[in-house]
ZAMAR-375889 format. One record per residue: x negated, y negated, z of N, C-alpha, C, O in turn; residue number from 1. Coordinates in nm, 3 decimals. Each point is the difference from the previous one (the first is absolute). Layout:
<dokols>
{n.u->X; n.v->Y; n.w->Z; ca.u->X; ca.v->Y; ca.w->Z; c.u->X; c.v->Y; c.w->Z; o.u->X; o.v->Y; o.w->Z; num->NUM}
...
</dokols>
This chain:
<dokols>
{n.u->-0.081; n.v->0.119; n.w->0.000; ca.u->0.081; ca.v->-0.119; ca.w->0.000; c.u->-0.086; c.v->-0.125; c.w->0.000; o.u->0.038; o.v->-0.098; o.w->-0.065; num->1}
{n.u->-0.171; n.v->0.094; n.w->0.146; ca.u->-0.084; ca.v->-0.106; ca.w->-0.003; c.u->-0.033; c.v->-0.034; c.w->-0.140; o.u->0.002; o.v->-0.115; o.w->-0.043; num->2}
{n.u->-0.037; n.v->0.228; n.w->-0.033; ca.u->-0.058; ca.v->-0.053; ca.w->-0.123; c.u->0.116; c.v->-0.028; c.w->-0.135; o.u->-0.029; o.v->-0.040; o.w->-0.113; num->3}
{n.u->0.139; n.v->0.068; n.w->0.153; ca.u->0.104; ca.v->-0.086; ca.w->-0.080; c.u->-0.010; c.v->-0.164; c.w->0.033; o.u->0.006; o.v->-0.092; o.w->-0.082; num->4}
{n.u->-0.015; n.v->0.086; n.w->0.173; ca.u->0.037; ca.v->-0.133; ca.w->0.089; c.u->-0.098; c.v->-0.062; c.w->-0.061; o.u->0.025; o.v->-0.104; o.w->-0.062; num->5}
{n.u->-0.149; n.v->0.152; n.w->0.066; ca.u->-0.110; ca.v->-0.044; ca.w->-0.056; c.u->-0.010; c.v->-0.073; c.w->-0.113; o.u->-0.034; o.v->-0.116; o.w->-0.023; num->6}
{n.u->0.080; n.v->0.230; n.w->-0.058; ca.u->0.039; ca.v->-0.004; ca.w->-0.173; c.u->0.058; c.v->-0.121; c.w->-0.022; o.u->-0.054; o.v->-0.095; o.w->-0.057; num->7}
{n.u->0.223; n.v->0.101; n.w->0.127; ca.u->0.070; ca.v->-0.112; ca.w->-0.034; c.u->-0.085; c.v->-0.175; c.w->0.058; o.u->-0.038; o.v->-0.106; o.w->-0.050; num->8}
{n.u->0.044; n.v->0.154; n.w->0.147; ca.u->-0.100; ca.v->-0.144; ca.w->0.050; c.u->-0.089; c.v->-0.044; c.w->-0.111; o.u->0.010; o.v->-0.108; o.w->-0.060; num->9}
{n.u->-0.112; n.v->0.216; n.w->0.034; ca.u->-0.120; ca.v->-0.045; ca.w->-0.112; c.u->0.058; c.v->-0.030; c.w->-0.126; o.u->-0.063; o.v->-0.078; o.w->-0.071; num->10}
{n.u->0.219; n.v->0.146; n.w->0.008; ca.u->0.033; ca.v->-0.006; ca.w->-0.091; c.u->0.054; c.v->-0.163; c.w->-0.005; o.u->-0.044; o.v->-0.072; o.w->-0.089; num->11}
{n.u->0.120; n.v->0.029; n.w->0.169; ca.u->0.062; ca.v->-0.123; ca.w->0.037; c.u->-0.124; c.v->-0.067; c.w->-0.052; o.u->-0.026; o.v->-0.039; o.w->-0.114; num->12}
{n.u->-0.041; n.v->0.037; n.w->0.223; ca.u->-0.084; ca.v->-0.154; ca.w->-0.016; c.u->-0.075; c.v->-0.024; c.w->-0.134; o.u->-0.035; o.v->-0.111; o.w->-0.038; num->13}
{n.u->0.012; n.v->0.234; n.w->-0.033; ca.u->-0.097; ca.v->-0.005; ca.w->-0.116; c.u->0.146; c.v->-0.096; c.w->-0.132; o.u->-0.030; o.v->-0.086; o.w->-0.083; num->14}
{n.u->0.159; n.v->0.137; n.w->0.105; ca.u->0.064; ca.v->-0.039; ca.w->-0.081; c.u->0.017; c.v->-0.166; c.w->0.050; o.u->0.025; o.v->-0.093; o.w->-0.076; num->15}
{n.u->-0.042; n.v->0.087; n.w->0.188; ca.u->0.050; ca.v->-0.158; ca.w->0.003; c.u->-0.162; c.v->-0.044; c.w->-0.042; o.u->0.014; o.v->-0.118; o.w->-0.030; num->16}
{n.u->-0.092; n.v->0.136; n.w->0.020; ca.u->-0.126; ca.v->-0.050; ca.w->-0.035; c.u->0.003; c.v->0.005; c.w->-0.148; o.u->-0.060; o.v->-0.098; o.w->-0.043; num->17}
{n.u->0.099; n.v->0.163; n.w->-0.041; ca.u->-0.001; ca.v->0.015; ca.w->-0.117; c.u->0.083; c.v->-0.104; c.w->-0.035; o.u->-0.047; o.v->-0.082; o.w->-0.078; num->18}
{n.u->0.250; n.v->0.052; n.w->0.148; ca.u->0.078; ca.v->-0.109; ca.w->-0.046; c.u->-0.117; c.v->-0.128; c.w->0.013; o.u->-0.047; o.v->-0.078; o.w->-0.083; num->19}
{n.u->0.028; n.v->0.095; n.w->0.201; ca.u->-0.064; ca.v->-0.143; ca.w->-0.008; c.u->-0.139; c.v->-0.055; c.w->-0.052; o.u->-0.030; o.v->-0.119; o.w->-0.008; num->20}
{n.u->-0.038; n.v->0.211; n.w->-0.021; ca.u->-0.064; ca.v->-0.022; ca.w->-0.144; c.u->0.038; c.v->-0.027; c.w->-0.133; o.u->-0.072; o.v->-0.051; o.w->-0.086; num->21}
{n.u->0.199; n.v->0.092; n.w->0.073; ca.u->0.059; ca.v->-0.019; ca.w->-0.126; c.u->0.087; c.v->-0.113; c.w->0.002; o.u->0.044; o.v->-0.053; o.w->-0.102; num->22}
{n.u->-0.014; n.v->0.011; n.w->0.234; ca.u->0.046; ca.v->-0.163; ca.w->0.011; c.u->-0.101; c.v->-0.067; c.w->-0.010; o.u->0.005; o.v->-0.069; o.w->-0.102; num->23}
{n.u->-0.104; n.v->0.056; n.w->0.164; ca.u->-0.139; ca.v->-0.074; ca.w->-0.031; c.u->-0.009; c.v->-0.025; c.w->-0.126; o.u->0.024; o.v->-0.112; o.w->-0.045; num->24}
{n.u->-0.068; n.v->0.240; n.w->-0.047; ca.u->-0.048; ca.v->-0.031; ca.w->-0.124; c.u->0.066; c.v->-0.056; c.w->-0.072; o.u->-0.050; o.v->-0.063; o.w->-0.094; num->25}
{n.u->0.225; n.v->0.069; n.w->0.123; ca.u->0.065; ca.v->-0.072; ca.w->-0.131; c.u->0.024; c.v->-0.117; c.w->0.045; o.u->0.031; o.v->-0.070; o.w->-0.097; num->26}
{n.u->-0.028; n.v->-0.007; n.w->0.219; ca.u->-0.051; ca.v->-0.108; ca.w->0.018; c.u->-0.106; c.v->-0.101; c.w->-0.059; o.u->0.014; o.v->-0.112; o.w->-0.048; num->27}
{n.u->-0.121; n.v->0.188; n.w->0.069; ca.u->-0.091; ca.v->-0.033; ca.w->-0.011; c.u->-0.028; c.v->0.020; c.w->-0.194; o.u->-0.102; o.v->-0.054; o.w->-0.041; num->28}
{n.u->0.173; n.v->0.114; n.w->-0.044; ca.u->-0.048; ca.v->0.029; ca.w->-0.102; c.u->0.176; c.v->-0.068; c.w->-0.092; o.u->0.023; o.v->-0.020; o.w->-0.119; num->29}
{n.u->0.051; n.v->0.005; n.w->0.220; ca.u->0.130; ca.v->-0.080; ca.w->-0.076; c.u->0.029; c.v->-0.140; c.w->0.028; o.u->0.005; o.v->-0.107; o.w->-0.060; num->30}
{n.u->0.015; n.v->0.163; n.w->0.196; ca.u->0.052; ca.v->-0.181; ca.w->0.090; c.u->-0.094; c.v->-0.083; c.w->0.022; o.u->0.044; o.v->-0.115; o.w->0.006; num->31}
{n.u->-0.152; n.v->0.123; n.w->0.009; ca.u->-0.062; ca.v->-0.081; ca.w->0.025; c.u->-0.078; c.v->-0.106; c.w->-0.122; o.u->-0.015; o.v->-0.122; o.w->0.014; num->32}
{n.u->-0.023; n.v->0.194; n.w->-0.121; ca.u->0.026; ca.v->-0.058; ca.w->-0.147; c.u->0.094; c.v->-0.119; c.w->-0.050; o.u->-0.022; o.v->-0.102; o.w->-0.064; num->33}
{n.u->0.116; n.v->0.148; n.w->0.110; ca.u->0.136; ca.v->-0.045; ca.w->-0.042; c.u->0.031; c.v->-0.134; c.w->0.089; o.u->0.068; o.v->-0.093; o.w->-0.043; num->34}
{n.u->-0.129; n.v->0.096; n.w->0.178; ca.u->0.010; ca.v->-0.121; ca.w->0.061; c.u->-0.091; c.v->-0.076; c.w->-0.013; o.u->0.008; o.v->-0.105; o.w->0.064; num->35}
{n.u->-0.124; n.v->0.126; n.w->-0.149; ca.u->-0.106; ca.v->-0.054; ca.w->-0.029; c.u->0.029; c.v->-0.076; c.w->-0.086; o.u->-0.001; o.v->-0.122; o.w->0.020; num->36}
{n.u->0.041; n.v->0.189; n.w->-0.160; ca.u->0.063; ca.v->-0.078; ca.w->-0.118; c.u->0.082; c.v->-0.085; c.w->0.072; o.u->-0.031; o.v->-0.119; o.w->-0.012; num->37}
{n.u->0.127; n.v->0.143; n.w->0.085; ca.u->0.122; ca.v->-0.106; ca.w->-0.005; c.u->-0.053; c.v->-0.086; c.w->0.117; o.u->0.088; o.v->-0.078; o.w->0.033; num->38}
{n.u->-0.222; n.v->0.062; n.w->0.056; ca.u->-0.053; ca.v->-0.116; ca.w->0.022; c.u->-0.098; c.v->-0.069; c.w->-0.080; o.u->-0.042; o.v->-0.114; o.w->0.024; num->39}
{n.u->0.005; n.v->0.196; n.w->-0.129; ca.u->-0.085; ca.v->-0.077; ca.w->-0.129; c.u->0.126; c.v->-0.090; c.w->-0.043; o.u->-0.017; o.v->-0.122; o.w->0.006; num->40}
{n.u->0.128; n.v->0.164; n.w->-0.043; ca.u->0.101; ca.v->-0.043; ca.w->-0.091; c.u->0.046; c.v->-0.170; c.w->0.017; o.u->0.007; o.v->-0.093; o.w->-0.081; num->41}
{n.u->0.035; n.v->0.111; n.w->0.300; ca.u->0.032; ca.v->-0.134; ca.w->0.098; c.u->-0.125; c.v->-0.090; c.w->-0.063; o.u->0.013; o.v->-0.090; o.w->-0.082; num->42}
{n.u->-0.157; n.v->0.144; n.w->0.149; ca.u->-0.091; ca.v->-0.075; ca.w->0.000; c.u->-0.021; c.v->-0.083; c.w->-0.147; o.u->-0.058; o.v->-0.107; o.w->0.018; num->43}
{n.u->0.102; n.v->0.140; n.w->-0.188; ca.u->-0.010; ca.v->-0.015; ca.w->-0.084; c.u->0.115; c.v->-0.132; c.w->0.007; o.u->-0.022; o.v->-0.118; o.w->-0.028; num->44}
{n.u->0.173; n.v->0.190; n.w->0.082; ca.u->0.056; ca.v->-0.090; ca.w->0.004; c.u->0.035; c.v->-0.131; c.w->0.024; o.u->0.071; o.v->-0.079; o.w->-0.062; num->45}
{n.u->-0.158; n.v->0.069; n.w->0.201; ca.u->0.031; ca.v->-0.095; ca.w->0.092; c.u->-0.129; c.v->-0.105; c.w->-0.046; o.u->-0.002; o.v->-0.120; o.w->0.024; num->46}
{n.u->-0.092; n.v->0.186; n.w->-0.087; ca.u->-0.116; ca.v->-0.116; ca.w->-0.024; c.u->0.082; c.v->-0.047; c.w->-0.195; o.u->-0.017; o.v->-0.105; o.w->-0.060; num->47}
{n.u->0.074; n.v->0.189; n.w->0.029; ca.u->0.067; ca.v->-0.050; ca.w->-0.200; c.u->0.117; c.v->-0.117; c.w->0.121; o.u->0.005; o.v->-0.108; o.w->-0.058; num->48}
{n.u->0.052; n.v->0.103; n.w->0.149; ca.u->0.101; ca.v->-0.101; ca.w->0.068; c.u->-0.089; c.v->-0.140; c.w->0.037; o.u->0.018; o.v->-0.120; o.w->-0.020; num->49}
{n.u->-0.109; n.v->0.191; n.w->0.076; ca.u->-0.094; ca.v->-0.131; ca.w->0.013; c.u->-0.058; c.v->-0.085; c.w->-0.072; o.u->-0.002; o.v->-0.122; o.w->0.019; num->50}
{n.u->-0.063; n.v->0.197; n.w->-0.132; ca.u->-0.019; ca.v->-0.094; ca.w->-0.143; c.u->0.081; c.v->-0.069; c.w->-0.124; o.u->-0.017; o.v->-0.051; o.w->-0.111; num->51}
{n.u->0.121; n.v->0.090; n.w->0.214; ca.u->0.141; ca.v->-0.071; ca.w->-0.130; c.u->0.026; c.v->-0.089; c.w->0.072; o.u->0.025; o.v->-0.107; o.w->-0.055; num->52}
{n.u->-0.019; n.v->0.114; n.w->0.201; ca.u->0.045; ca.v->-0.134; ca.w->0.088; c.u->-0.113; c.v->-0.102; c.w->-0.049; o.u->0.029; o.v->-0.110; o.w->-0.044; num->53}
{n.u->-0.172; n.v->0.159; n.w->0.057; ca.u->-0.061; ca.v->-0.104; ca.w->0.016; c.u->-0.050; c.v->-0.073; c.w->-0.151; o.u->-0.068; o.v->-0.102; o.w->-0.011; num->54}
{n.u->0.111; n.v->0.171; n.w->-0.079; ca.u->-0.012; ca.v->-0.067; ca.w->-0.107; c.u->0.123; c.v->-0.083; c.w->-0.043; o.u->0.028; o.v->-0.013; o.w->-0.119; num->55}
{n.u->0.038; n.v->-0.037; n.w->0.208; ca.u->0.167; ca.v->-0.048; ca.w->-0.048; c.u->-0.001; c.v->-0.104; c.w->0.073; o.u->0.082; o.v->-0.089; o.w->-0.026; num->56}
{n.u->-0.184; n.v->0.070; n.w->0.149; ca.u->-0.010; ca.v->-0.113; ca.w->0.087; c.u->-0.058; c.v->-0.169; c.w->-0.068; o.u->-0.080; o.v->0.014; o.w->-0.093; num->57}
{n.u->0.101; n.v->-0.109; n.w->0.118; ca.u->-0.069; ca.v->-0.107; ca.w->-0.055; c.u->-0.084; c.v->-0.054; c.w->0.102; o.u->-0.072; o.v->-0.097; o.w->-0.024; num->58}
</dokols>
């Protein structure tokens, strides 16, 4: 009986180690990309806002 207990215990933790490696990586290989671009995108934006204001000023 100990070494079922065992099993499942060792079996458990190896699978939650595996989910959360596989949350990591697609984080890290999806989302995080993606928030990159779309703070390249703001940062592009907000300085093309700034050079239209300031070329319109007298």
């Amino acid at each position: 009986m100990k070494q079922l207990a065992k099993g499942i215990l060792v079996g458990s933790l190896a699978t939650v180690a595996a989910i959360a490696s596989g949350v990591l990586t697609f984080h890290k290989t999806v989302i995080k990309p993606a928030e990159e671009e779309e703070e390249k995108f703001d940062q592009n934006r907000r300085a093309a806002i700034r050079k239209g204001r300031s070329a319109h000023q007298l």
